[in-house]
Phi, psi and omega in degrees: 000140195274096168303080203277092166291138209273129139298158177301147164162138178323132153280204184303307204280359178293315200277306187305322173308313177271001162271338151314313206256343176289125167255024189235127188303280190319312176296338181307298175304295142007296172288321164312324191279310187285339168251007177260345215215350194051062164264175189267180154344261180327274196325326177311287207307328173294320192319131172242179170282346181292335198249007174251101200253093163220061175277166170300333202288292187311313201266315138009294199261040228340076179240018193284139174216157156240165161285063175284145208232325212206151200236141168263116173210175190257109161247162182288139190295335182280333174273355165287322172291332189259343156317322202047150191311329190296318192264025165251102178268354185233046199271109153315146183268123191278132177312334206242128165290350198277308212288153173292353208226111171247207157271074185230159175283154157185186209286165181294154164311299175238171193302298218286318170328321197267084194217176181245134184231129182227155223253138204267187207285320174305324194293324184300287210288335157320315163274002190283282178274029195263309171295319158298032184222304162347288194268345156304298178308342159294301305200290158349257174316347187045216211286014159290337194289134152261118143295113166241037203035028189282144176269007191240063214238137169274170209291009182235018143125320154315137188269151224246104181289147184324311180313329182246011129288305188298302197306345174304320227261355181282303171300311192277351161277310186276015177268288217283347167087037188283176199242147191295091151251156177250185249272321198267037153266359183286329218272305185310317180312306220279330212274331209255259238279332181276341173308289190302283204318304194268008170084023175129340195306096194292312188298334166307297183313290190314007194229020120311283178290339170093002188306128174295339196229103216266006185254348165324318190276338181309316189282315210285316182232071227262339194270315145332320171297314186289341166279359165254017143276333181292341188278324184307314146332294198271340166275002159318306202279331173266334181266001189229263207298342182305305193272001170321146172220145301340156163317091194279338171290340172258031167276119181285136172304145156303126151336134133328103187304140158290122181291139181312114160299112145257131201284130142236122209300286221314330206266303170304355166272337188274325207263345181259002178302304185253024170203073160327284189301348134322302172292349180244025151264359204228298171336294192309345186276313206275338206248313183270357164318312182272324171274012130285350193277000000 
């Protein structure tokens, strides 16, 4: 059986401290997307624009959403071969020709991976304008821009591997004096906060996070669950015995039975063995004992 030890992670007021304190856009968002959204990295860093539905119309009717289809990660040219072309949709062409390693879009690790996620409106507007900024600095570079349509791009249009979001995210805990957790602990926050909001709704969460298995959330965040049984409890208690006739709350439990005091003879003859005067105080008892009955 599979142990889940409870993570380190950020609350609410941790994470608005550190999106206060963030200046760098690509990480802003990023973060915004792993904790408004339970995304993962890859899906982040993958996310294209083509899949961001945040027209006035989408938020207007709060239907603003993403899609997620696809993932960014850096593989070995031997997991690219065992991937196959169906599940890659993407290889960079890599700056250093030398290297072993490439860059690629490719398909979520499982079906469940592959969802609609929909986002509430700050966040809509966030990427609204996180794309304007965008499509100025394209507008800027011309044909310097490589477009792959990501929303998560370094200024020339290329894509921004996982490694330079953690060192962003790295630099801003230690400026802002934030408590160390790393990066993909925004998705446990966002999975931990959202649990608390809807009260438990595991099929919900779970049609967020992309879990392939709705009891992964049960065991990882078993502790959450269990303060809305406890909350459940006290509404029990106001809604059945409060109202109760009789009053069922002052009514006392049945006693406890007392348990039987049993002598061990053997240890007391030892003990009146090595303390005369024990033994002739315990006589003087036994003796005025009988001349009361």
């Amino acid at each position: 059986m599979t142990e889940y030890a409870k993570r380190d992670i950020w609350d609410a007021e941790t994470i608005r401290k550190a999106l206060d304190n963030c200046h760098d856009g690509k990480l802003y968002v990023a973060m915004n997307l792993a904790f408004a959204c339970s995304m993962r990295m890859g899906e982040i860093l993958g996310l294209a624009w083509r899949n961001v539905h945040i027209e006035d119309e989408d938020i207007a009717r709060d239907n603003a959403y993403v899609y997620i289809e696809q993932e960014l990660t850096r593989a070995s040219k031997r997991a690219i071969e065992m991937l196959g072309e169906k599940d890659i949709y993407h290889i960079f062409t890599p700056l250093m020709p030398n290297t072993s390693t490439r860059v690629i879009l490719k398909k979520p690790k499982t079906d469940s991976s592959v969802r609609k996620i929909w986002l509430p409106k700050t966040l809509a507007y966030i990427l609204r304008e996180w794309r304007k900024s965008q499509n100025e600095l394209k507008a800027f570079l011309g044909d310097e821009y490589q477009d792959f349509d990501l929303v998560i791009a370094l200024p020339n249009g290329r894509p921004c591997e996982e490694r330079i979001i953690n060192k962003e995210f790295a630099l801003l805990k230690e400026k802002a004096e934030l408590p160390n957790v790393v990066f993909h602990s925004l998705r446990h926050s966002s999975t931990t906060y959202k649990l608390k909001l809807n009260h438990g709704d595991l099929k919900a969460t779970q049609g967020d996070t992309g879990h392939a298995e709705i009891d992964m959330i049960t065991k990882v965040y078993a502790h959450i669950l269990d303060e809305d049984r406890k909350i459940n409890a006290q509404k029990f208690e106001s809604a059945f015995y409060t109202n109760a006739n009789p009053d069922l709350r002052h009514v006392t439990a049945p006693p406890e039975p007392q348990a039987v005091q049993t002598v061990d003879l053997a240890a007391l003859i030892e003990q009146l063995q090595q303390n005369p005067e024990l033994a002739n105080t315990l006589a003087t008892l036994i003796a005025g004992s009988k001349g009361t009955n």
